[in-house]
N, C-alpha and C positions, 0 to 999 in steps of 0.2 A: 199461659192458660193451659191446662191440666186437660187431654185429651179425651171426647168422648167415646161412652161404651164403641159407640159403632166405628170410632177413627179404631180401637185396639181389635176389633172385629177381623180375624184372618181372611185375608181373600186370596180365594186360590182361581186362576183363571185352566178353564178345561179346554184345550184343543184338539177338535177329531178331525182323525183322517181316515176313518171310517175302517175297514177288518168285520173281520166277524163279529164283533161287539155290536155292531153295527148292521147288520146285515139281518132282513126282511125275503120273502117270497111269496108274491101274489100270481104266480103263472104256475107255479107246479114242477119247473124246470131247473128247481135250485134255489139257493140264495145268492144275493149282492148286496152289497153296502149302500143302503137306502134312507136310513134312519139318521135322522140328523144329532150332532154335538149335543144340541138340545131336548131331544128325546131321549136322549143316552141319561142326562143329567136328571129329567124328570122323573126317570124310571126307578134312580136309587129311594129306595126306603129307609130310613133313617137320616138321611142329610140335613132335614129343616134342624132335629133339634142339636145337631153338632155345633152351631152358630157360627160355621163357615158360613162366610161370601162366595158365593161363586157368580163369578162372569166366565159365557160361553162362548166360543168361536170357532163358527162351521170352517175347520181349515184346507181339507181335502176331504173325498169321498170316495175312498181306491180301496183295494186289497193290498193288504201288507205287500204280497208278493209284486205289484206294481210302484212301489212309490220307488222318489230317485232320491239320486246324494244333493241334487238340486229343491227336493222338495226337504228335506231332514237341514239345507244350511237356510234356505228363505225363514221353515221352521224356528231355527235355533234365534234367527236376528228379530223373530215377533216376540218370542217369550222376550228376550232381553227388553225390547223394548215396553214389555208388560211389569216385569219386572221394575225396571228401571223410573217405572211411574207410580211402584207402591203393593205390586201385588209379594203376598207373603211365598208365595209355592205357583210349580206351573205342571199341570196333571197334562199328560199325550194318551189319547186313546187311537188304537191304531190295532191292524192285524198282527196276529201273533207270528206267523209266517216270516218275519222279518228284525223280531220286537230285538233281539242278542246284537245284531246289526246296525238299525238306526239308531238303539241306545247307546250305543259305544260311540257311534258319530255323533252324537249329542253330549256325551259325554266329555269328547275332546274339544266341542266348541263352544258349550257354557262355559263360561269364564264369572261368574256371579256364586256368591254363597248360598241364594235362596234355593231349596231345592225343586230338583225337575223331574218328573217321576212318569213314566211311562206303564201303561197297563193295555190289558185286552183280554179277553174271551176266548174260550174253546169249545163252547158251547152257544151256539147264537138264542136271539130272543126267542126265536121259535120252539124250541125245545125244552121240555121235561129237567127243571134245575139248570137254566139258563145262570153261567156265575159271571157275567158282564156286570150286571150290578152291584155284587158284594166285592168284586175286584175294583171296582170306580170307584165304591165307598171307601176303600182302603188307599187306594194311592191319594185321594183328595185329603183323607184322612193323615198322610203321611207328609204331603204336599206343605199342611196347613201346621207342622210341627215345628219347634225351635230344635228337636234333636236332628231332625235331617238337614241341616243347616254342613256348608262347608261338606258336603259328601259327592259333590256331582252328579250325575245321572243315577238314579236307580230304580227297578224295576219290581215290580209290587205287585203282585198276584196271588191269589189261594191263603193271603193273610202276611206271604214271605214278602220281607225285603233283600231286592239281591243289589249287587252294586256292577250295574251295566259292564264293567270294566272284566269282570267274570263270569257272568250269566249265559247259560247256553239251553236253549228247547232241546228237552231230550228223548223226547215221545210225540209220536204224530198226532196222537188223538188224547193222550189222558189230562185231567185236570191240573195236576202237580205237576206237568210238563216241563217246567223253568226248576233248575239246580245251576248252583254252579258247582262243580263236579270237583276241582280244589280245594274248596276251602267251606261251601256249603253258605246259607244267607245271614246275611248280616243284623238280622234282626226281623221281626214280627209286630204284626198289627192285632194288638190283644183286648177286647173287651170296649174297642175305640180307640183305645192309647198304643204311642209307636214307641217299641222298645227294641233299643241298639244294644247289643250284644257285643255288638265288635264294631270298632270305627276304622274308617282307610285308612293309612297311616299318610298320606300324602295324595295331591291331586296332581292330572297332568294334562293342559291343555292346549291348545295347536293355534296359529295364529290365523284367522277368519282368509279361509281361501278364495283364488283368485276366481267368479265366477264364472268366467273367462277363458276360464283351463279346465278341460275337459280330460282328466288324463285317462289313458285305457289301461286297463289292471286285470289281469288275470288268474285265476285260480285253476293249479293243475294238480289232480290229486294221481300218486302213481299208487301202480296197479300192480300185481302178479305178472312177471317177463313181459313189462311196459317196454316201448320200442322208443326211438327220437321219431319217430315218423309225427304222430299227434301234438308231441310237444314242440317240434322246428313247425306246427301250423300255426299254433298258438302265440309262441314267442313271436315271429316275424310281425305279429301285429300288436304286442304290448309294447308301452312305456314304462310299465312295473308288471313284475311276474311274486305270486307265493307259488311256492311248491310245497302238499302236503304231504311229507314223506313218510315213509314206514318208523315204526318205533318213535327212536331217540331222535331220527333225522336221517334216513337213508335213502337211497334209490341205487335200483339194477345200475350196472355197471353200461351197460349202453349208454346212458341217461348224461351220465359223467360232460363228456367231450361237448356236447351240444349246452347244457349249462353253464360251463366253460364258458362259451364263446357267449350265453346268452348276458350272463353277467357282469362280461367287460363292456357291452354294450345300453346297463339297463341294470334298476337295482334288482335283484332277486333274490326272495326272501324264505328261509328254508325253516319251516313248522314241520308239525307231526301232525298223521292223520287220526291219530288217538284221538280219546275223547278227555282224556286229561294228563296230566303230566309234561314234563317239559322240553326243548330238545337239549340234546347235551352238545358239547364243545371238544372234548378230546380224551373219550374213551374207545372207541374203535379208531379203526389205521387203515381198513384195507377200502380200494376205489369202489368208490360211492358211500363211504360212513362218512357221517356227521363232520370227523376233522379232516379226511379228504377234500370234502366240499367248502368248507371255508377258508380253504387257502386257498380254491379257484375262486374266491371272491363272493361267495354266498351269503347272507347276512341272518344270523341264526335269529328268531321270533321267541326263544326263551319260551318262560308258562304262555305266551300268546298265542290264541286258538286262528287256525289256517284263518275261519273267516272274519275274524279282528284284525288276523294282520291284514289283509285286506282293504279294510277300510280306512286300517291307519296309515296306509303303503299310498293310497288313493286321497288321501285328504294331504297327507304329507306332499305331495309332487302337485296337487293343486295350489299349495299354498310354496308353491317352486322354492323348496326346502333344497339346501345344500347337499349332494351327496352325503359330503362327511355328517350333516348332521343326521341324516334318514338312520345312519347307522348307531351312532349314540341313540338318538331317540327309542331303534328300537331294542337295544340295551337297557335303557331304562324300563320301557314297557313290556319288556317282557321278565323283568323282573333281574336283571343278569349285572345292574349297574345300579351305584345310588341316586336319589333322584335326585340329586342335587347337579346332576351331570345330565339333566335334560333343557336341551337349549335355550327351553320358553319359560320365563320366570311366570308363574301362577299369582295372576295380580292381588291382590291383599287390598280389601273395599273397607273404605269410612263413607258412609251413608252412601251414596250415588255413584261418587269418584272413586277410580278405580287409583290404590295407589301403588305403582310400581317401582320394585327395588330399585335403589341408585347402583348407577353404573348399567343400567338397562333403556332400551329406546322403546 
């Protein structure tokens, strides 16, 4: 039997977790995240005649700046399970504050081809060209496409599609706020229709961590004639450390000795504090460059931005990844290795079933 209009009907299911998109003010004192999934969804203008489905679900009601790595994995295992009953796309509306962050942790633990598409607001409803709405229409828009198919996480705003995997907020307050500062977005939401410009060449994703493992991770960004005094405070209480270093990869010569000792103890992950570019591996010599620090055991983040490795440094040790492989992995992820040398084979779907390569468990 030859399926009806409404079975080929796209449905994309919208999950909020409330951010600015979201967010109302009846006291005078502000705003907060009040406005439900479902107000969000009635607000866009245009949506009935897309012939999108949409189903909604009030998922959380927080500031981007509040939500956890506990609420982004409960998240990742609802869509699958939305997905996995039929839905074509899965839209996250959420605060901007956080959006380059959770996308990337959603991005390592969809493990599905239907696309996941994260959006939000920088202007709340209250205001004079509130773009919550034209940013909802575009990610559902995107959501609902067979081109975003096979791209994992990506993030949709102001019409841009970027691919979570490099997207970074790079203005506190303006609208065009999301670039990825690399390689620029992968494509645009033009006149309704989602057009790809550029596709990932490969996806990379982590295997569903232990909920159980709380690991503690740190972010230490060094500074002008930075001391060990603040960073031996910091390390004594991680299980993983990134360091955002100067340039290429550097830190003061004080720095040295204490990273040393942190790194035999603990993976730690040496990014750059730039806002693009990569670190490098062995073009300076002298104590505290870049090749200095990786023979004391440092594990270089490549194109990977301080607060990616991060997440990927904290999802990897929840899901009590092997040393050796923490370090492939972030070879591969930061661009420095093929991806064919990343632990976790990316499983490859016929209809529901996931099929994974032979010679893999």
């Amino acid at each position: 039997m030859s399926p009806t209009p409404t079975e080929l009907q796209p449905k994309v299911v919208v999950f909020g977790l409330g951010g600015t998109i979201a967010m109302t003010s009846g006291t005078g004192d502000g705003v907060s995240p009040t406005l439900s999934a479902h107000d969000l969804v009635d607000a866009v203008p245009g949506l009935t005649p897309t012939g999108i489905g949409i189903k909604v679900v009030d998922f959380r009601r927080r500031p981007g700046a509040s939500l956890t790595f506990a609420d982004i994995a409960a998240l990742a295992a609802a869509a699958t399970r939305e997905l996995a009953a039929g839905a074509t796309g899965i839209v996250v509306t959420q605060g901007t504050d956080t959006i380059e962050e959770t996308a990337y942790l959603l991005d390592l633990l969809h493990h599905r081809p239907e696309p996941l598409v994260v959006t939000g607001a920088m202007r709340n409803p209250t205001l004079a060209g509130a773009d919550g709405p034209a940013n909802l229409l575009a990610a559902i828009q995107t959501a609902a496409s067979p081109a975003a198919r096979d791209q994992g996480c990506l993030v949709v705003l102001a019409d841009e599609i970027h691919a979570a995997r490099r997207v970074a907020k790079t203005h506190s307050t303006n609208g065009a706020t999301f670039r990825s500062p690399d390689t620029g977005p992968i494509g645009y939401v033009l006149e309704g229709a989602v057009h790809l410009l550029t596709r990932l060449p490969y996806r990379l994703t982590i295997p569903t961590p232990d909920q159980a493992e709380r690991p503690r991770v740190g972010l230490y960004t060094v500074s002008l004639d930075d001391t060990p005094t603040l960073l031996d405070a910091v390390g004594e209480h991680c299980d993983g450390l990134v360091i955002a270093g100067f340039g290429v990869g550097h830190v003061p010569e004080p720095l040295v000795a204490p990273l040393t000792t942190l790194a035999a103890r603990i993976p730690v992950i040496l990014a750059s504090r730039t806002p693009a570019g990569p670190t490098l591996t062995r073009t300076y010599g002298f104590p505290g460059s870049e090749r200095d620090l990786l023979t004391r055991g440092l594990i270089p983040a490549g194109w990977l931005h301080p607060y990616k490795a991060r997440i990927l440094l904290h999802a990897l040790l929840a899901a009590q990844t092997k040393p050796q492989d923490i370090a492939t992995a972030f070879s591969v992820a930061g661009n420095r290795a093929e991806p064919s040398s990343w632990p976790w084979p990316t499983p490859s779907w016929t209809g529901d079933r996931a099929e994974v390569p032979a010679g893999h468990a």
